[in-house]
DOVO-545542 format. One record per residue (C-alpha): x, y, z. Coordinates in Angstrom, 1 decimal. Layout:
% DOVO-545542
<x = X&y = Y&z = Z>
...
***
This chain:
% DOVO-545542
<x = -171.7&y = -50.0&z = -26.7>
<x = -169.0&y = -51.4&z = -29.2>
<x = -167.8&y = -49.0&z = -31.7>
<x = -168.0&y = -50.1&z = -35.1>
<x = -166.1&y = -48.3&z = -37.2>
<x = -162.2&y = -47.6&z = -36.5>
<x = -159.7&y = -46.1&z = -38.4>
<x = -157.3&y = -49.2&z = -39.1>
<x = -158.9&y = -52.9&z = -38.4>
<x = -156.0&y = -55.3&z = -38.4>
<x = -157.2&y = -59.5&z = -39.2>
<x = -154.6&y = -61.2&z = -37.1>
<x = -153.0&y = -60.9&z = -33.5>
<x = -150.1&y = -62.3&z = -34.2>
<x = -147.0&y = -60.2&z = -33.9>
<x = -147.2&y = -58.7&z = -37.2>
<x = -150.2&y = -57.8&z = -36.9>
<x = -150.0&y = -56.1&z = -33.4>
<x = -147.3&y = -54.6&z = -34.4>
<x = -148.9&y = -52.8&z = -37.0>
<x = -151.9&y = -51.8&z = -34.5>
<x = -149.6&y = -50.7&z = -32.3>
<x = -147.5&y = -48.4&z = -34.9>
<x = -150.8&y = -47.3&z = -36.0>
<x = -152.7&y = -46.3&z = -32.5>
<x = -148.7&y = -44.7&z = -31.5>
<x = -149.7&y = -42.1&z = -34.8>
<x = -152.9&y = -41.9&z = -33.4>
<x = -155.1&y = -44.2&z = -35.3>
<x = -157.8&y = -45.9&z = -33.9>
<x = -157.5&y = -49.7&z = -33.9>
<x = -159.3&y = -53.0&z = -33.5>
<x = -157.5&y = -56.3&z = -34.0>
<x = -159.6&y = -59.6&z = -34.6>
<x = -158.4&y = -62.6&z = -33.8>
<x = -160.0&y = -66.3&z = -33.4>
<x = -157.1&y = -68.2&z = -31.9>
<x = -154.6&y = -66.8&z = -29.4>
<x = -153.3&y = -63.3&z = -29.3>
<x = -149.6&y = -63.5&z = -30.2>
<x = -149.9&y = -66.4&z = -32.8>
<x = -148.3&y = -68.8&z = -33.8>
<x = -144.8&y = -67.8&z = -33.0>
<x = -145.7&y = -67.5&z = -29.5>
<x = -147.3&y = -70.7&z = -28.6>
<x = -146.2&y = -72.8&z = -31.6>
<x = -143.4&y = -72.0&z = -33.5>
<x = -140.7&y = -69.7&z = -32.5>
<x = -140.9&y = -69.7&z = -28.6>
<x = -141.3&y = -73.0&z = -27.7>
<x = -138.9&y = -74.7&z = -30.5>
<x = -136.1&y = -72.4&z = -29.0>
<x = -137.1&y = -73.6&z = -25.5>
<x = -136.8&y = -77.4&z = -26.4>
<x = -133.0&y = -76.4&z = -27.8>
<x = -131.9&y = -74.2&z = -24.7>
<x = -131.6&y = -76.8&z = -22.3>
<x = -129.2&y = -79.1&z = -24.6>
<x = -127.3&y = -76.2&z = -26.3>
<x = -126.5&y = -75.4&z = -22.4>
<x = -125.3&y = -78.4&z = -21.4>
<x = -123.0&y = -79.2&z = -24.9>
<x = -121.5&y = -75.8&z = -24.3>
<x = -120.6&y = -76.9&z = -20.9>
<x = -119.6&y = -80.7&z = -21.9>
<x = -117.1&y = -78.6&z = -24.6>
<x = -114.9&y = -77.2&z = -21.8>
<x = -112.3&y = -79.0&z = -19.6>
<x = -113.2&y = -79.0&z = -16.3>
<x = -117.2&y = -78.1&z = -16.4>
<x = -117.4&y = -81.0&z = -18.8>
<x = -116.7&y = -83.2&z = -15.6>
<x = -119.2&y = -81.4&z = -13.7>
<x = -122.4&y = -82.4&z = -16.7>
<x = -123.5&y = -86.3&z = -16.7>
<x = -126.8&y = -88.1&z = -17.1>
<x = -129.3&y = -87.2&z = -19.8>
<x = -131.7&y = -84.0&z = -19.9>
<x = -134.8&y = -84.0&z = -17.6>
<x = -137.3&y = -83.9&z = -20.1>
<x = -140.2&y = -83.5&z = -18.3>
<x = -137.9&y = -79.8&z = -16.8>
<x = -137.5&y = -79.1&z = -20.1>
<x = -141.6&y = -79.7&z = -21.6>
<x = -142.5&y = -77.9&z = -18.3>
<x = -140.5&y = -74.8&z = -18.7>
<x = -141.5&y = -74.7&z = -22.3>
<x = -144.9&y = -75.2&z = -21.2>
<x = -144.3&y = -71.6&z = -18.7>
<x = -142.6&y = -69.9&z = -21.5>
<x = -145.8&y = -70.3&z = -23.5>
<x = -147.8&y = -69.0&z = -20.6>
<x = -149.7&y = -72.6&z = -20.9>
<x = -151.2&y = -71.4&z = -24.1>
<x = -153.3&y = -68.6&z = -22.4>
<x = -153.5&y = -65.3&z = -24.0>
<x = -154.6&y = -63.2&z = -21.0>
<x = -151.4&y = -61.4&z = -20.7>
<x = -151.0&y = -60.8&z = -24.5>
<x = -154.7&y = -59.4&z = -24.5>
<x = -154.1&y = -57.2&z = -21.5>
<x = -151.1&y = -55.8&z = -23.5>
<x = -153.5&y = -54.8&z = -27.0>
<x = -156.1&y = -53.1&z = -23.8>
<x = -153.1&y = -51.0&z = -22.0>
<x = -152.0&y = -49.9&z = -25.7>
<x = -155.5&y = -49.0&z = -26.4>
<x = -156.3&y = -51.9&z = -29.7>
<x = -159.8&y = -52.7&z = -29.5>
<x = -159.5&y = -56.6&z = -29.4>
<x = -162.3&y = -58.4&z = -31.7>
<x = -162.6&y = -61.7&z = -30.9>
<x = -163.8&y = -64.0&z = -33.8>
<x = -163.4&y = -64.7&z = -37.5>
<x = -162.4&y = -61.8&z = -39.4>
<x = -163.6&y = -61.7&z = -43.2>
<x = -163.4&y = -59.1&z = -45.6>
<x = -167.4&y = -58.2&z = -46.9>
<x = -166.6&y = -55.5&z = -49.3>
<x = -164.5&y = -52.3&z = -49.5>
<x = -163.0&y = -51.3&z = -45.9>
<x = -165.8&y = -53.7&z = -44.5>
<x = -165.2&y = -56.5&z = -42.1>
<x = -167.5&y = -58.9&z = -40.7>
<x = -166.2&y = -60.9&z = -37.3>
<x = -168.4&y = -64.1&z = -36.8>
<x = -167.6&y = -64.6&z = -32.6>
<x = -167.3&y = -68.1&z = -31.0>
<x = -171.4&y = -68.1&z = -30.2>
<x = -171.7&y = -67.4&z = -33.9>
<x = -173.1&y = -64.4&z = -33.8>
<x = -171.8&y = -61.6&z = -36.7>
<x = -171.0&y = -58.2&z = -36.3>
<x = -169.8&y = -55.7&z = -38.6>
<x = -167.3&y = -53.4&z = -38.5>
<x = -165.9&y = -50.3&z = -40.9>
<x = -162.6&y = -49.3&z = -41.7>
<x = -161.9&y = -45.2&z = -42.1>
<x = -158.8&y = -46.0&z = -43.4>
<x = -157.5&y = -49.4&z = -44.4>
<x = -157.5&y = -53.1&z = -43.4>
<x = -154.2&y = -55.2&z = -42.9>
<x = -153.7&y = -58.8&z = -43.3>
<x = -151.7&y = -60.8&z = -40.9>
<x = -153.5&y = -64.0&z = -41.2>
<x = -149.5&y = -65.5&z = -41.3>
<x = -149.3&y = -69.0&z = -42.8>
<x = -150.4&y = -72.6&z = -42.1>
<x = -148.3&y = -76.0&z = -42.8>
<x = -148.7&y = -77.3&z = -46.3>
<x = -149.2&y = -80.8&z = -46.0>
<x = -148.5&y = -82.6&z = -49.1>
<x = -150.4&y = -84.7&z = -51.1>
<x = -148.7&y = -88.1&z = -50.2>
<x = -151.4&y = -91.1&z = -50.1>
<x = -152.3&y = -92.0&z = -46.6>
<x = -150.4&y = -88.8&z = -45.5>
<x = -153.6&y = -87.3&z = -43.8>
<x = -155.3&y = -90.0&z = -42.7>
<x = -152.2&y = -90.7&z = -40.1>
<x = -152.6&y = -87.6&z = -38.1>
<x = -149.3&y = -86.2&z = -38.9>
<x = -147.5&y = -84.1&z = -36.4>
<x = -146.7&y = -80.2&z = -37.8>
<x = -144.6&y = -77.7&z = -36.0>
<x = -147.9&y = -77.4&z = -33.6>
<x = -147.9&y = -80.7&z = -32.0>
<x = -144.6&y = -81.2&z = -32.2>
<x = -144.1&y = -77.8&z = -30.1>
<x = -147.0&y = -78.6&z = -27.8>
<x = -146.1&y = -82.6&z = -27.6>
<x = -145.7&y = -83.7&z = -23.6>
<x = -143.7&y = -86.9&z = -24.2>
<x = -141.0&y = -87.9&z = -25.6>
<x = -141.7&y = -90.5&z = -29.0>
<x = -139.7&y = -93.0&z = -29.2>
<x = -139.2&y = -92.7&z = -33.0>
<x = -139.6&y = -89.6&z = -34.8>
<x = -139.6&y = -89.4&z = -38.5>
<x = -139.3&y = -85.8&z = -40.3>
<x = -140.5&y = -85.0&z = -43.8>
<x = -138.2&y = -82.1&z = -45.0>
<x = -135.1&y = -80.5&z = -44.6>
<x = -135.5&y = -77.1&z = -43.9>
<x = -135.1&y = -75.1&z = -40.2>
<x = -138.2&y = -76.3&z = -39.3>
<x = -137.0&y = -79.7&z = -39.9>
<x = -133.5&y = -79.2&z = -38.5>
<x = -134.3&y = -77.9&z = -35.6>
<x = -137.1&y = -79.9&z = -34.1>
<x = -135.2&y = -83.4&z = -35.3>
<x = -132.6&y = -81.5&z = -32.4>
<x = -134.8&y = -81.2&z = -30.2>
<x = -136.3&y = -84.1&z = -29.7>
<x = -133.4&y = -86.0&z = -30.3>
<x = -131.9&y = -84.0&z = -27.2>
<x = -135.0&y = -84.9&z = -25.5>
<x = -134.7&y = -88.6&z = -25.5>
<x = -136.1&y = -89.6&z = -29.0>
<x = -134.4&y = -93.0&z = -29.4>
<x = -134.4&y = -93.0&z = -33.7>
<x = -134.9&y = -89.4&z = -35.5>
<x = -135.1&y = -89.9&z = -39.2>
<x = -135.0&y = -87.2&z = -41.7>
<x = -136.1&y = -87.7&z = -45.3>
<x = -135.8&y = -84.8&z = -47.1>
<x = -136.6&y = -84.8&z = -51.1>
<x = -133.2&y = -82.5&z = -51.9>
<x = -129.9&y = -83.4&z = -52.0>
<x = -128.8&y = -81.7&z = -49.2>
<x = -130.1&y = -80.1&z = -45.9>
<x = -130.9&y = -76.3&z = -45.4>
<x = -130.8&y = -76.4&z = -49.7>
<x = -131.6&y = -72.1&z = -50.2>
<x = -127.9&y = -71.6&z = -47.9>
<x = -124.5&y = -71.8&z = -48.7>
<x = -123.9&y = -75.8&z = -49.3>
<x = -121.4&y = -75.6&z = -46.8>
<x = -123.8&y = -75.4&z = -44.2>
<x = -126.4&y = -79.0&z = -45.3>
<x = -123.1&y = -80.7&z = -45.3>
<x = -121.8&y = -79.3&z = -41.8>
<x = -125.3&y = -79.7&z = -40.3>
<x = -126.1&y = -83.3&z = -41.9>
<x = -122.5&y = -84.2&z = -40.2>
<x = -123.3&y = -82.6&z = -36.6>
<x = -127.0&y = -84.8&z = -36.7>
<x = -125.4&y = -88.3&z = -37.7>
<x = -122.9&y = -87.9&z = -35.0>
<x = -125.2&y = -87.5&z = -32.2>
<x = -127.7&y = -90.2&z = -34.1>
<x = -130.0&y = -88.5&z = -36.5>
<x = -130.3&y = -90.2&z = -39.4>
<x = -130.2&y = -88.1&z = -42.4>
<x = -131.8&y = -89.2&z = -45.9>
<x = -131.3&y = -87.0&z = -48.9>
<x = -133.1&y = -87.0&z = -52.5>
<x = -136.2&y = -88.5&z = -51.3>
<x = -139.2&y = -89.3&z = -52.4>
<x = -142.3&y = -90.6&z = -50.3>
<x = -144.4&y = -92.6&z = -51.8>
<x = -147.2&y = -93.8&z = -49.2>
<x = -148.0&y = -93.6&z = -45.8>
<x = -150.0&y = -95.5&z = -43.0>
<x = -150.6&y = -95.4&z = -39.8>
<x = -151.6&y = -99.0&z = -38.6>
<x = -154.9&y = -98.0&z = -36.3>
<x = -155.9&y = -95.0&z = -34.9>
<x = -155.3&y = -93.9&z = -31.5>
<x = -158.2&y = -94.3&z = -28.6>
<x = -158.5&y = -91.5&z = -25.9>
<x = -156.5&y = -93.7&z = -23.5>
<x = -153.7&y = -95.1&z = -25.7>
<x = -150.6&y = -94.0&z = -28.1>
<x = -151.3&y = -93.9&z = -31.7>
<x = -149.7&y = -96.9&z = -33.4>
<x = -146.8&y = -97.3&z = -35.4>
<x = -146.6&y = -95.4&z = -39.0>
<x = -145.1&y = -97.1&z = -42.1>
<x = -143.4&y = -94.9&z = -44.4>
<x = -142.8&y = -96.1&z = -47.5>
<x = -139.9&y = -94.0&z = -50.0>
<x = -137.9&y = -94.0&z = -52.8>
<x = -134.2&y = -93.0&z = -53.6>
<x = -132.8&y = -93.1&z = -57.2>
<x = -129.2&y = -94.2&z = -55.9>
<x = -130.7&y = -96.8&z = -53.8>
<x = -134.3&y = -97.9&z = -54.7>
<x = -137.3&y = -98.6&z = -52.7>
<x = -137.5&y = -98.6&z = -48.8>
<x = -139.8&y = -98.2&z = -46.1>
<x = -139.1&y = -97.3&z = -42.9>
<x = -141.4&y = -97.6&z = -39.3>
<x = -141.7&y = -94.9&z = -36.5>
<x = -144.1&y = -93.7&z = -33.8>
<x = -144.8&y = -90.0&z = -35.2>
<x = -144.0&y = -88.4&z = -38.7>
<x = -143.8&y = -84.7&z = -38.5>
<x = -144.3&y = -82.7&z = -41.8>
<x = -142.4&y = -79.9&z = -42.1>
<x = -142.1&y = -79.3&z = -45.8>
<x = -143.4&y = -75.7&z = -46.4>
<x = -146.2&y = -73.3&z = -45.3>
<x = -149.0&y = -71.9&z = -47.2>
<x = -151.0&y = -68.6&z = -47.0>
<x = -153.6&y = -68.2&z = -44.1>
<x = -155.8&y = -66.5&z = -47.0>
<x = -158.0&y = -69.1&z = -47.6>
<x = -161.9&y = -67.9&z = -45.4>
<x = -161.2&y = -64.0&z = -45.1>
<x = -163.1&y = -62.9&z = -47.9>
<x = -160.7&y = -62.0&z = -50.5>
<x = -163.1&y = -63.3&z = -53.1>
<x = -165.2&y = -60.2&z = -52.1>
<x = -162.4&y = -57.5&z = -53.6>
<x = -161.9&y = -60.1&z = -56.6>
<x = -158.8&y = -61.3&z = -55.0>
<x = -158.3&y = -65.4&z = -55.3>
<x = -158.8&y = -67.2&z = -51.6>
<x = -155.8&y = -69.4&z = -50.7>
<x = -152.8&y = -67.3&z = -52.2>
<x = -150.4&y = -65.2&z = -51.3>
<x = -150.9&y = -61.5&z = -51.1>
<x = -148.8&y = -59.4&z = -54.1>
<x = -147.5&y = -56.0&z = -52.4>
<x = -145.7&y = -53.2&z = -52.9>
<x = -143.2&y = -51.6&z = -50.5>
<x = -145.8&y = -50.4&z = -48.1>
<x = -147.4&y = -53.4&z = -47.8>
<x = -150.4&y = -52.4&z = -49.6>
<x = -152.6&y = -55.2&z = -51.9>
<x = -151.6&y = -54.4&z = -55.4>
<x = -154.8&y = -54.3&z = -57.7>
<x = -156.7&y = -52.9&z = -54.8>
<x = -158.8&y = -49.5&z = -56.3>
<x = -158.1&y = -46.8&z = -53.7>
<x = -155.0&y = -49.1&z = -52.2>
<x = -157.2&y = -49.7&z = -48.7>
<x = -155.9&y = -53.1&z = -48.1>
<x = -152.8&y = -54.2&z = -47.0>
<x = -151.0&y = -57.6&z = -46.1>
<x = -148.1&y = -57.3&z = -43.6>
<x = -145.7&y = -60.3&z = -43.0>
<x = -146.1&y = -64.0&z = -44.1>
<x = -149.3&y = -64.1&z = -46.2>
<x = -147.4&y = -61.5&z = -48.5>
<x = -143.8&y = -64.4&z = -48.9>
<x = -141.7&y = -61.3&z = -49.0>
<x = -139.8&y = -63.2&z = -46.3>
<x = -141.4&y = -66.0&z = -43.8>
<x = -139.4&y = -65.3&z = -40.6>
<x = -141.0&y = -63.3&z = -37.7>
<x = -138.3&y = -60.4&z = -37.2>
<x = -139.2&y = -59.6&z = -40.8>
<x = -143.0&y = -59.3&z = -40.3>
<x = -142.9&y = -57.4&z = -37.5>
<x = -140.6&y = -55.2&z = -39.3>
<x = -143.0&y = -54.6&z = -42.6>
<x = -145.6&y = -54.0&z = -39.4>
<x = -143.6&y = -51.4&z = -38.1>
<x = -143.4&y = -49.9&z = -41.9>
<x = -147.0&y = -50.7&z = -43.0>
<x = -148.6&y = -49.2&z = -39.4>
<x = -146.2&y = -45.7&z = -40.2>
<x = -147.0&y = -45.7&z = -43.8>
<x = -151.4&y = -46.4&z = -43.1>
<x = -150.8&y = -43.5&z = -40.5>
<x = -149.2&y = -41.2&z = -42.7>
<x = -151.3&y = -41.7&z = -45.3>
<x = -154.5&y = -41.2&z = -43.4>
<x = -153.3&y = -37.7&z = -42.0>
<x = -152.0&y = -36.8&z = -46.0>
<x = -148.5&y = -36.7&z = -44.9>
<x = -147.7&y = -39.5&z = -47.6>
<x = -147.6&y = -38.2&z = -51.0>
<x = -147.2&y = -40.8&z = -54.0>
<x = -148.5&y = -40.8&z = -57.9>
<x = -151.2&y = -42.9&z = -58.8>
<x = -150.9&y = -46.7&z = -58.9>
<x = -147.1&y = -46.8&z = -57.8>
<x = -145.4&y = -49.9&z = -56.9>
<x = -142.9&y = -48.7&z = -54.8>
<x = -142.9&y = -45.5&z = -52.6>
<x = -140.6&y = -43.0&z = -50.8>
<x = -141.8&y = -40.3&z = -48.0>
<x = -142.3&y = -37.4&z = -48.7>
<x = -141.6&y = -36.4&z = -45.7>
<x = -139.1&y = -34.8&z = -43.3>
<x = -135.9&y = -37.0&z = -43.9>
<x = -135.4&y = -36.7&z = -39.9>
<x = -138.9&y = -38.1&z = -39.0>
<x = -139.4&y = -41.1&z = -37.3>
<x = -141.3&y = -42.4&z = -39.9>
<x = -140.1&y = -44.9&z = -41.9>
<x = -142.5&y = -46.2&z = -44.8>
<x = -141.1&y = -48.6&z = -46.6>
<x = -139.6&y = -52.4&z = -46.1>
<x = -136.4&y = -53.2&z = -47.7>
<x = -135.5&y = -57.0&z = -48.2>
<x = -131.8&y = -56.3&z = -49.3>
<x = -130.6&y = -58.1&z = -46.3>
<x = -132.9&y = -60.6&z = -44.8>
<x = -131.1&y = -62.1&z = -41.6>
<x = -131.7&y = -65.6&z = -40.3>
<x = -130.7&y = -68.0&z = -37.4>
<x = -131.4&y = -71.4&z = -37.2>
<x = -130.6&y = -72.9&z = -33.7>
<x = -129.1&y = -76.2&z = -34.3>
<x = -126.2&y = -77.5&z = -33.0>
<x = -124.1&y = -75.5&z = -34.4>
<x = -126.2&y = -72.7&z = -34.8>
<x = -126.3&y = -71.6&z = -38.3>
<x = -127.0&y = -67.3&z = -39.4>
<x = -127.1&y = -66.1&z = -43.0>
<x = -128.1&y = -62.4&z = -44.1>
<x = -128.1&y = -61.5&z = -47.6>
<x = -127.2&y = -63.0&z = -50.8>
<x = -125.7&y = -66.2&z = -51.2>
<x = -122.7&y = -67.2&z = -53.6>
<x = -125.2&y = -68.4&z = -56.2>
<x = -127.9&y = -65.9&z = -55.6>
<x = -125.3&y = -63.2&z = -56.0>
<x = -123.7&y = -64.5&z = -59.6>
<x = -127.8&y = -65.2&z = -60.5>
<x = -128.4&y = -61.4&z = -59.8>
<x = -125.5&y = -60.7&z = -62.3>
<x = -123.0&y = -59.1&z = -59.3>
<x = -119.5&y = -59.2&z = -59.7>
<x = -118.5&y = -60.8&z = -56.8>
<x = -116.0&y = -62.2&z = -54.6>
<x = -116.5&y = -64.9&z = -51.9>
<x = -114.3&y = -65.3&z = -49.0>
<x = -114.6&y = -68.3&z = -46.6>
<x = -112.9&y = -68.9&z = -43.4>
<x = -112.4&y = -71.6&z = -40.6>
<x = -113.7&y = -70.2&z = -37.4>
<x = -111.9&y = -72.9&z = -35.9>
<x = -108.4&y = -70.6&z = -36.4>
<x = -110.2&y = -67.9&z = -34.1>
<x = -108.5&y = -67.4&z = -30.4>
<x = -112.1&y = -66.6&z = -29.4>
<x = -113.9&y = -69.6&z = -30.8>
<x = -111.0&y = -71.4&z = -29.1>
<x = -112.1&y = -70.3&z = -25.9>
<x = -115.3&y = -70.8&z = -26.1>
<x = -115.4&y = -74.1&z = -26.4>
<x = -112.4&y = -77.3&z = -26.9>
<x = -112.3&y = -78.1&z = -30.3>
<x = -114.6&y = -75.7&z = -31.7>
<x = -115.7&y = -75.9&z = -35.3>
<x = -117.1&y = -73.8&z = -37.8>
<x = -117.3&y = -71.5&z = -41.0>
<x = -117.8&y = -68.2&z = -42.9>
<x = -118.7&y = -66.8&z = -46.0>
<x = -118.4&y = -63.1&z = -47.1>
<x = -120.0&y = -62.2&z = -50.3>
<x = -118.1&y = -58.8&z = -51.7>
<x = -119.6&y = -56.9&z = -54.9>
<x = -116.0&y = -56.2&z = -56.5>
<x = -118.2&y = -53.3&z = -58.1>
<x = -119.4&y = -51.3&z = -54.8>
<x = -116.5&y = -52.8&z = -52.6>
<x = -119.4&y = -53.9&z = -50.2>
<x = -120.4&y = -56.9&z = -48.6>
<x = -123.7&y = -58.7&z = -49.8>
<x = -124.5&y = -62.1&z = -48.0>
<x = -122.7&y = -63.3&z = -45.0>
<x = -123.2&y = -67.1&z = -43.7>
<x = -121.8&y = -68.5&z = -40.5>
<x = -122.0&y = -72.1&z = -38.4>
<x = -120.8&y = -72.7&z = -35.6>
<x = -121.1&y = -72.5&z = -32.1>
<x = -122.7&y = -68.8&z = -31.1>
<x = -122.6&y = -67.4&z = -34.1>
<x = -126.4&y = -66.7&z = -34.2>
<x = -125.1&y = -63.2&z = -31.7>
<x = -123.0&y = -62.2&z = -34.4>
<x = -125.4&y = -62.0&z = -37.8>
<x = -126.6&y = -58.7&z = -36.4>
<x = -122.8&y = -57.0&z = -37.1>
<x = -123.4&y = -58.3&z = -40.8>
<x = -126.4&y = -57.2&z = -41.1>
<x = -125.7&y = -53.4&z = -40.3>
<x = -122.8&y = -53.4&z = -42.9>
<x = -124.9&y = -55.0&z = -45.8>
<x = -127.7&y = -52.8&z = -45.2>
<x = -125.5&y = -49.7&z = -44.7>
<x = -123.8&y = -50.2&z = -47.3>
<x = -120.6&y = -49.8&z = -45.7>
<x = -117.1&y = -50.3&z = -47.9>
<x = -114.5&y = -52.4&z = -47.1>
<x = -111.8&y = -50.0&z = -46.8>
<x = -114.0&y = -48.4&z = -43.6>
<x = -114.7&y = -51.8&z = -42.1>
<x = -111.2&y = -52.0&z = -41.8>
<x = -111.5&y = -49.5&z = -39.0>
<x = -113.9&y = -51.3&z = -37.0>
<x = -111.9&y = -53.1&z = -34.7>
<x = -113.3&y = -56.7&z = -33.3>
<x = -112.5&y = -56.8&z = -29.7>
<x = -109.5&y = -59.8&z = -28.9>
<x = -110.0&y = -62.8&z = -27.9>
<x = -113.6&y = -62.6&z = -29.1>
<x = -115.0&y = -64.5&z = -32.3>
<x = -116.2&y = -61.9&z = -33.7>
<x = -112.4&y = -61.2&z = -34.7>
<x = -113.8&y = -63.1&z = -37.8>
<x = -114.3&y = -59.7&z = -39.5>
<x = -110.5&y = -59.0&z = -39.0>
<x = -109.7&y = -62.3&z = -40.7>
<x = -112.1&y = -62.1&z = -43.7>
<x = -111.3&y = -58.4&z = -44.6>
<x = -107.5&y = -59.6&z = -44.3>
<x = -108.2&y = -62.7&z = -46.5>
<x = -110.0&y = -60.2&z = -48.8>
<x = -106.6&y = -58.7&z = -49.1>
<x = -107.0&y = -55.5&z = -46.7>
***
C-alpha cells in the first residue's frame, strides 16, 4: 500500500527540486516528489542540456578552424543530423526512466501526477487516469514548479504557433529562416545554434538597445559584432507590432511562412518574413494550478522568501519555494544550490536543531559552526555563462549595479587579447575583462569576461567574491604561465598591485 503521509513532499522533479529531496532523505527525512512531466525538468530535456549540445559541435570546430595547421584539417559544414542525434542521446530521447530509477535507489517516493496544494501541509496529486489521491506533509512542502516562457501579448503572436526554448531544443530540422524575439541568453544562444546548424537567415529583434542589456555593455556590443560576422542579423530597440502566420501547418507539411511586422524609432516601420519565430523574451512562475489560492497566496506569481527558502506570510512557515518560482536568481546552478540549503534547513528544523525568533526573515544556524549543514542561500555572487561564440561569464555586480548599491568602487578592464595564453589558444584571439573593486573593503565585487573559454575561469572569481578575499592576498595566488587565466595577474597589476 502507498504511504500517504511523508515528512517533506516536494511539487517538482526538476533538479531543484530533487535536490532538495535528496538533501532532505540524506538527514533522514522521508520524501515523495510529484511530478507530471519528466523527472529532471526542463533543464534536462529542454533547456540547459540540449542548447549546450547544439553549441558543442560548432564551438569544436571554430576552436580548431582558429589554429594554424588543424584549421587545414576542418572543411565542409556541420552534420546536422550528427548533431540533432547526439542531442537527441544526451536527452536520453526524452525518457525519464533513468532519472526515476535515480529518485528509487535514493529512496524519494516518486508521485506521479498533478501536485496541488489543498490546505495546510496537504497535497492532492490528480494521476494521468485522473484519479486523486491525497497526501500529508509532517513537515513542510517545497515548490520547484520552475518557470514557463512568457509569451507576450503581441496580436497574432499565439495564433502562429511560436517556437519557445522547447521546440526549438527538441526541433529535428534545420529552418530555413529563424526569427528571435529578445535578446537575452536564451536568445543568444539558440540564434548560435541554429545558425551553426545551417539556418540560412537568423534575425534577432530585440526591444533594448543592446544585446545581453543586465551585463556589462561591453559584452551586447562584442556579442552583436561576433553574430553579424558569421550572418545573424541583429535588430536593436524594437518594437513588434503584429504577427501572422499565413496557414496553419497539416500533419504532413511545414508550417507556412510568418510575417512579422515591427517598428524602430530611428528607422520606422518594417516587416520582415521567416519560417519559425522563437520567443524568448522572459519566463514566468509555474505557480499558476498548485493551489496557492488555498493558503491565500495569489496563483500565477512568484513566491516571496526568506533565506531558507521558506514562503513568507505562511503561519507556522511550512511551505517553501526553492529555485525559479521564488526569481531570487533564474539559472539552474543557483536552484539547486537554494535546494541544497532549503533540504538542510527543512531537516534541521524538523529534528529542532534550527533555532530562530518568530517571523524572521533571514536566519543563521544555530548550530555547530563545523556541521555540514548549511541553511541559508546567499546571492552575493551569482555566477553565469552564456555559451556563445565567444562565451561570455559574469559573477557579481556589474559597474552600474555596484555605483546603484552606493559602493565605492573601482573598475578595471583588460584585453584578453594581450594574454600569452589566450594567444595560444587560438590565432587571433579576442576578448575582455572587468573587475569591479570596492575601494572600501579592497575586494572584488563583479567580474565579467568574453572571449574564447572563459566560461572555465568564472569559477576563480567566484571563490574570491564570495570569500571575500583582499587584493593584497590575491596577489599571492599565482596564475600558472602560459595560461589565460594569467588575467588575474594583469588586472591586480592594472589595479596598481
Amino acid at each position: 500500500m502507498r504511504e500517504n503521509s511523508f515528512d517533506l513532499i516536494v511539487v517538482g522533479a526538476g533538479p531543484t527540486g530533487e535536490n532538495v529531496a535528496q538533501r532532505a532523505v540524506k538527514a533522514g527525512l522521508s520524501v515523495a516528489i510529484v511530478e507530471s512531466g519528466l523527472v529532471g525538468g526542463e533543464c534536462s530535456y529542454y533547456a540547459c542540456i540540449p542548447s549546450k549540445v547544439l553549441l558543442r559541435s560548432s564551438a569544436a570546430r571554430e576552436a580548431a578552424r582558429r589554429v594554424e595547421g588543424a584549421k587545414e584539417a576542418v572543411t565542409g559544414p556541420l552534420d546536422a543530423s550528427a548533431v540533432l542525434a547526439r542531442r537527441t542521446r544526451m536527452v536520453k530521447n526524452w525518457t525519464d526512466d533513468d532519472q526515476a530509477e535515480w529518485l528509487n535507489k535514493k529512496g524519494i517516493m516518486l508521485l506521479r501526477g498533478r501536485g496541488r496544494i489543498a490546505g495546510e501541509c496537504i497535497m492532492e496529486v490528480t494521476g494521468n487516469d485522473g484519479a486523486v489521491a491525497r497526501f500529508t506533509a509532517r513537515h513542510a512542502v517545497a515548490i520547484c514548479t520552475g518557470t514557463d516562457p512568457d509569451l507576450p501579448p503581441i496580436p497574432g503572436l499565439a495564433e502562429a504557433s511560436p517556437w519557445t526554448n522547447r521546440e526549438a531544443t527538441r526541433a529535428d530540422r534545420v529552418p530555413g529562416r529563424l526569427a528571435i524575439l529578445g535578446g537575452g541568453p536564451e536568445a543568444c544562444e539558440l540564434a548560435q545554434a541554429w545558425r551553426s546548424l545551417g539556418a540560412k537567415e537568423v534575425t534577432i529583434l530585440e526591444r533594448a538597445d543592446r544585446l545581453l542589456e543586465r551585463m556589462e555593455p561591453f559584452v551586447g556590443d562584442r556579442i552583436a559584432a561576433a553574430f553579424r560576422s558569421i550572418g545573424i542579423s541583429v535588430h536593436t530597440e524594437i518594437n513588434v507590432t503584429r504577427v501572422q502566420r499565413r496557414t496553419s501547418a497539416s500533419p504532413s507539411q511545414m508550417a507556412s511562412p510568418v510575417q512579422i511586422w515591427f517598428e524602430n524609432p530611428k528607422t520606422g516601420p518594417a516587416s520582415i518574413e521567416t519560417d519559425e519565430i522563437l520567443v524568448a523574451t522572459g519566463r514566468v512562475p509555474n505557480t499558476r494550478d498548485i493551489g496557492l489560492d488555498s493558503v491565500q497566496l495569489k496563483p500565477g506569481t512568484w513566491l516571496d522568501v526568506d533565506d531558507t527558502c521558506r514562503v513568507k506570510g505562511i503561519a507556522a512557515g511550512w511551505l517553501y519555494a526553492v529555485g525559479d518560482v521564488n526569481h531570487r536568481a533564474l539559472l539552474t546552478h543557483m536552484g539547486k544550490y537554494q535546494a541544497r540549503a532549503c533540504g538542510d534547513a527543512i531537516a534541521a528544523r524538523a529534528k529542532g536543531e534550527l533555532k530562530e525568533p518568530p517571523g524572521a526573515a533571514s536566519i543563521k544556524p544555530s548550530i555547530k559552526p563545523w556541521s555540514r549543514w548549511s541553511t541559508t542561500a546567499d546571492h552575493a555572487a551569482v555566477p553565469q555563462v552564456i555559451f556563445t561564440d565567444p562565451e561570455v561569464a559574469a559573477v557579481g555586480l556589474t559597474e552600474a549595479k555596484a555605483r546603484e548599491a552606493g559602493l565605492s568602487i573601482r573598475a578595471i578592464e583588460y584585453d584578453l587579447s594581450h594574454i600569452t595564453g589566450g594567444q595560444l589558444v587560438a590565432d587571433g584571439y579576442q576578448g575582455q575583462a572587468k573587475m569591479i573593486v570596492d575601494e572600501n573593503r579592497r575586494v572584488i565585487v563583479g567580474a565579467t569576461l568574453v572571449g574564447q573559454d572563459v566560461g572555465e575561469m568564472i569559477h576563480a572569481f567566484t571563490i574570491a567574491i564570495v570569500g571575500e578575499v583582499p587584493l593584497e592576498r590575491l596577489w599571492h595566488a599565482v596564475p600558472c604561465f602560459p595560461t589565460i587565466s594569467e588575467i588575474w595577474l594583469r588586472l591586480l597589476e592594472s589595479y596598481g598591485l
